[in-house]
N, C-alpha and C positions, 0 to 999 in steps of 0.2 A: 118501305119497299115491300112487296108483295114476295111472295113464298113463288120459288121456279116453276116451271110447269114441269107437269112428269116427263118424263122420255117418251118420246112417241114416234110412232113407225106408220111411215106409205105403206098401204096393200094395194095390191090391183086384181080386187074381188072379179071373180068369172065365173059363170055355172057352166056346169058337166049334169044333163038330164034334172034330177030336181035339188040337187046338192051343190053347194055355193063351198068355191075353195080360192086361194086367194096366193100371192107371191111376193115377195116386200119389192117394191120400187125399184131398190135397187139393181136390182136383179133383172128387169124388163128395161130391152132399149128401148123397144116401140109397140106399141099396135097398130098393122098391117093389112088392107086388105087383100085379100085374096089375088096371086099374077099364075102363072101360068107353073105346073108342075111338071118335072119328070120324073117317071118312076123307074125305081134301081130293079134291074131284075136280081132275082135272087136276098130281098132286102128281108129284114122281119118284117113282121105284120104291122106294129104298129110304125112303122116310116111310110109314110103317106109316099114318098118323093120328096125330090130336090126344089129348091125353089133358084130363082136367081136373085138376090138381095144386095141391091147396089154394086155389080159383079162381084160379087162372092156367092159360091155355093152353099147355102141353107139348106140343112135336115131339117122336115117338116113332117115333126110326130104328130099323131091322133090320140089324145090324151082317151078320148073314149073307149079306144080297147087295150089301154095299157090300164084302165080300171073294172075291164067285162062288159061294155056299156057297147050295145048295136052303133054301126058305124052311121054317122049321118050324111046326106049328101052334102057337097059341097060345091059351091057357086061363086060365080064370081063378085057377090055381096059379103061371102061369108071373111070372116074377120080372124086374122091369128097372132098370138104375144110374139114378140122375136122377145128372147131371152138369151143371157148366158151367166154363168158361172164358170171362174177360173178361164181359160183359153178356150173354153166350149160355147158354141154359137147354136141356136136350136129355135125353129118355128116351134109352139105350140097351136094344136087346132083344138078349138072350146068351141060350145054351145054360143054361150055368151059374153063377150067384157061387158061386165056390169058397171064400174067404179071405181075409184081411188078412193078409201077408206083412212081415215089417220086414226090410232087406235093408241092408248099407253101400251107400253111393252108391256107392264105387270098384268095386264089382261088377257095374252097369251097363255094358252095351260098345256104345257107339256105333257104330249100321253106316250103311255108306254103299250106296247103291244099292236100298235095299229099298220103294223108293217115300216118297213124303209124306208115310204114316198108321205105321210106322213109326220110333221115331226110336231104339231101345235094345234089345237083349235080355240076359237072366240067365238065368246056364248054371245048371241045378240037378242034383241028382243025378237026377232024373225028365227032364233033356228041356232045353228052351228056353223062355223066357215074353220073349214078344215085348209091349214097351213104346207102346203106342196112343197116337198125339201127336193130342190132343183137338183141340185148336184147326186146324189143317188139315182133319181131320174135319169140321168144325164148318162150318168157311169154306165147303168140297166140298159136304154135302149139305143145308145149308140156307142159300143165300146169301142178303146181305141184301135185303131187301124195300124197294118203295121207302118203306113206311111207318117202316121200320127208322131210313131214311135219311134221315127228314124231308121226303120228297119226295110224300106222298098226298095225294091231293087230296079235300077231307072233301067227304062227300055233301052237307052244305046247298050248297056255292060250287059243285057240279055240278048241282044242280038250278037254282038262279039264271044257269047261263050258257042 
Protein backbone atom coordinates (compact mmCIF):
# COMPACT_ATOMS: atom_id res chain seq x y z
CA UNK A 1 0.00 0.00 0.00
CA UNK A 2 1.25 3.38 -0.77
CA UNK A 3 1.85 6.10 2.11
CA UNK A 4 -1.66 8.73 2.27
CA UNK A 5 -1.26 11.69 0.50
CA UNK A 6 -0.79 14.85 2.60
CA UNK A 7 -3.80 17.13 3.50
CA UNK A 8 -4.56 19.28 0.88
CA UNK A 9 -6.56 22.36 0.57
CA UNK A 10 -8.92 24.28 -2.46
CA UNK A 11 -7.85 28.00 -2.93
CA UNK A 12 -9.59 30.15 -5.21
CA UNK A 13 -6.40 32.18 -6.31
CA UNK A 14 -7.61 36.07 -7.44
CA UNK A 15 -5.41 39.03 -8.22
CA UNK A 16 -5.76 42.53 -6.55
CA UNK A 17 -3.38 44.86 -9.04
CA UNK A 18 -0.12 42.74 -9.28
CA UNK A 19 -0.54 40.70 -5.96
CA UNK A 20 -2.16 37.07 -6.12
CA UNK A 21 -4.27 36.37 -2.85
CA UNK A 22 -6.32 33.49 -2.50
CA UNK A 23 -9.60 32.03 -0.04
CA UNK A 24 -9.89 28.11 0.60
CA UNK A 25 -12.98 26.78 -1.32
CA UNK A 26 -14.81 26.42 1.21
CA UNK A 27 -15.46 29.51 2.09
CA UNK A 28 -16.60 30.76 -1.79
CA UNK A 29 -20.18 29.59 -2.86
CA UNK A 30 -19.65 30.85 -6.42
CA UNK A 31 -18.11 33.07 -8.79
CA UNK A 32 -20.53 35.60 -10.21
CA UNK A 33 -20.78 37.80 -12.90
CA UNK A 34 -21.47 41.16 -12.51
CA UNK A 35 -25.98 42.10 -12.16
CA UNK A 36 -27.12 45.20 -11.53
CA UNK A 37 -26.03 47.28 -8.16
CA UNK A 38 -27.57 49.57 -5.68
CA UNK A 39 -25.79 51.76 -3.68
CA UNK A 40 -26.58 52.39 0.15
CA UNK A 41 -26.42 56.10 0.86
CA UNK A 42 -24.56 56.82 3.60
CA UNK A 43 -22.45 53.28 3.20
CA UNK A 44 -18.47 53.01 3.95
CA UNK A 45 -16.36 53.33 1.11
CA UNK A 46 -15.44 50.10 0.45
CA UNK A 47 -19.37 48.68 0.03
CA UNK A 48 -19.58 49.03 -3.59
CA UNK A 49 -23.72 48.50 -3.09
CA UNK A 50 -26.20 45.80 -2.99
CA UNK A 51 -26.51 43.34 -5.25
CA UNK A 52 -29.69 41.15 -5.68
CA UNK A 53 -28.48 37.26 -5.44
CA UNK A 54 -31.08 34.78 -6.10
CA UNK A 55 -33.39 37.33 -3.99
CA UNK A 56 -31.38 37.82 -1.16
CA UNK A 57 -29.63 41.06 -0.63
CA UNK A 58 -25.61 40.89 -1.19
CA UNK A 59 -23.03 43.38 0.13
CA UNK A 60 -20.84 43.85 -2.51
CA UNK A 61 -17.16 44.99 -1.08
CA UNK A 62 -14.35 46.31 -3.29
CA UNK A 63 -11.53 44.42 -1.91
CA UNK A 64 -9.32 47.28 -3.75
CA UNK A 65 -9.82 49.89 -1.35
CA UNK A 66 -10.14 47.95 1.71
CA UNK A 67 -6.26 47.27 0.75
CA UNK A 68 -5.27 51.25 -0.74
CA UNK A 69 -5.52 50.04 -4.27
CA UNK A 70 -7.45 52.93 -6.87
CA UNK A 71 -10.90 51.66 -7.43
CA UNK A 72 -11.31 50.08 -10.90
CA UNK A 73 -14.20 50.27 -13.09
CA UNK A 74 -16.65 48.01 -13.18
CA UNK A 75 -18.72 46.34 -15.98
CA UNK A 76 -20.93 44.13 -16.76
CA UNK A 77 -18.01 41.51 -17.69
CA UNK A 78 -16.45 42.08 -14.49
CA UNK A 79 -16.46 39.02 -12.16
CA UNK A 80 -17.02 38.64 -8.20
CA UNK A 81 -16.50 35.69 -5.38
CA UNK A 82 -19.81 35.49 -3.38
CA UNK A 83 -18.49 34.14 -0.20
CA UNK A 84 -19.41 33.67 3.31
CA UNK A 85 -18.34 32.74 6.62
CA UNK A 86 -20.47 31.85 9.73
CA UNK A 87 -24.15 33.53 8.83
CA UNK A 88 -22.23 36.28 6.80
CA UNK A 89 -23.10 36.37 2.96
CA UNK A 90 -20.56 38.96 1.01
CA UNK A 91 -19.76 39.74 -2.81
CA UNK A 92 -16.16 40.28 -3.15
CA UNK A 93 -15.05 42.54 -6.25
CA UNK A 94 -11.12 41.47 -7.57
CA UNK A 95 -9.15 42.24 -10.54
CA UNK A 96 -9.04 38.68 -11.33
CA UNK A 97 -10.40 34.90 -10.55
CA UNK A 98 -7.43 33.27 -11.63
CA UNK A 99 -7.96 29.42 -10.36
CA UNK A 100 -8.51 26.65 -8.13
CA UNK A 101 -5.15 25.76 -6.66
CA UNK A 102 -4.91 22.50 -4.46
CA UNK A 103 -1.85 23.04 -2.20
CA UNK A 104 -0.68 20.53 1.07
CA UNK A 105 -1.64 22.44 4.14
CA UNK A 106 2.05 22.12 5.59
CA UNK A 107 2.88 24.64 2.79
CA UNK A 108 0.83 27.36 4.16
CA UNK A 109 3.22 29.68 6.43
CA UNK A 110 1.74 31.56 9.03
CA UNK A 111 2.82 35.19 9.40
CA UNK A 112 2.74 37.26 12.16
CA UNK A 113 2.48 40.99 11.72
CA UNK A 114 0.72 41.33 8.50
CA UNK A 115 -2.36 42.91 9.86
CA UNK A 116 -5.95 41.12 10.57
CA UNK A 117 -6.99 40.37 6.91
CA UNK A 118 -4.07 38.37 6.42
CA UNK A 119 -3.51 35.19 8.08
CA UNK A 120 -0.99 32.80 5.54
CA UNK A 121 1.07 32.98 2.59
CA UNK A 122 2.36 30.22 -0.20
CA UNK A 123 5.59 30.60 -1.76
CA UNK A 124 5.08 29.46 -5.43
CA UNK A 125 7.52 29.42 -8.11
CA UNK A 126 5.76 32.70 -9.44
CA UNK A 127 5.73 34.94 -6.20
CA UNK A 128 3.69 34.92 -2.92
CA UNK A 129 -0.18 34.20 -2.69
CA UNK A 130 -1.26 35.90 0.44
CA UNK A 131 -4.11 33.78 2.41
CA UNK A 132 -7.34 36.56 2.96
CA UNK A 133 -8.88 35.66 6.46
CA UNK A 134 -12.61 36.28 5.45
CA UNK A 135 -14.04 36.45 8.65
CA UNK A 136 -12.03 39.53 10.06
CA UNK A 137 -12.80 40.94 6.68
CA UNK A 138 -16.10 40.32 7.24
CA UNK A 139 -16.47 41.58 10.91
CA UNK A 140 -14.20 45.14 9.46
CA UNK A 141 -16.33 46.19 6.63
CA UNK A 142 -19.81 45.15 7.24
CA UNK A 143 -20.51 45.23 11.02
CA UNK A 144 -23.31 43.99 12.50
CA UNK A 145 -26.48 45.72 12.15
CA UNK A 146 -28.69 46.31 14.71
CA UNK A 147 -31.35 44.31 12.76
CA UNK A 148 -28.56 41.72 12.66
CA UNK A 149 -28.53 41.75 16.36
CA UNK A 150 -32.09 41.53 17.03
CA UNK A 151 -32.18 44.96 18.12
CA UNK A 152 -34.54 46.80 15.14
CA UNK A 153 -37.20 48.33 16.12
CA UNK A 154 -40.15 47.30 13.36
CA UNK A 155 -41.95 50.15 11.74
CA UNK A 156 -45.50 49.28 12.94
CA UNK A 157 -44.12 49.74 17.11
CA UNK A 158 -42.56 52.97 15.68
CA UNK A 159 -45.49 54.41 14.31
CA UNK A 160 -47.64 53.37 17.46
CA UNK A 161 -45.18 55.21 19.77
Amino acid sequence: MSAAAPDRIALLVFRLGEAQYALPVDQVMEVAAMVAVVRVPDAPPALVGMLNRHGDALPLLDVRHVFGLPPLPVSATTLFIVVQAGARRAGLLVDEVQQVQYVAAAALQPVRGAGRLIYAMLGTATGLIQLLALEPLLLTYLPETPRDSGQAVRMQDAYEK
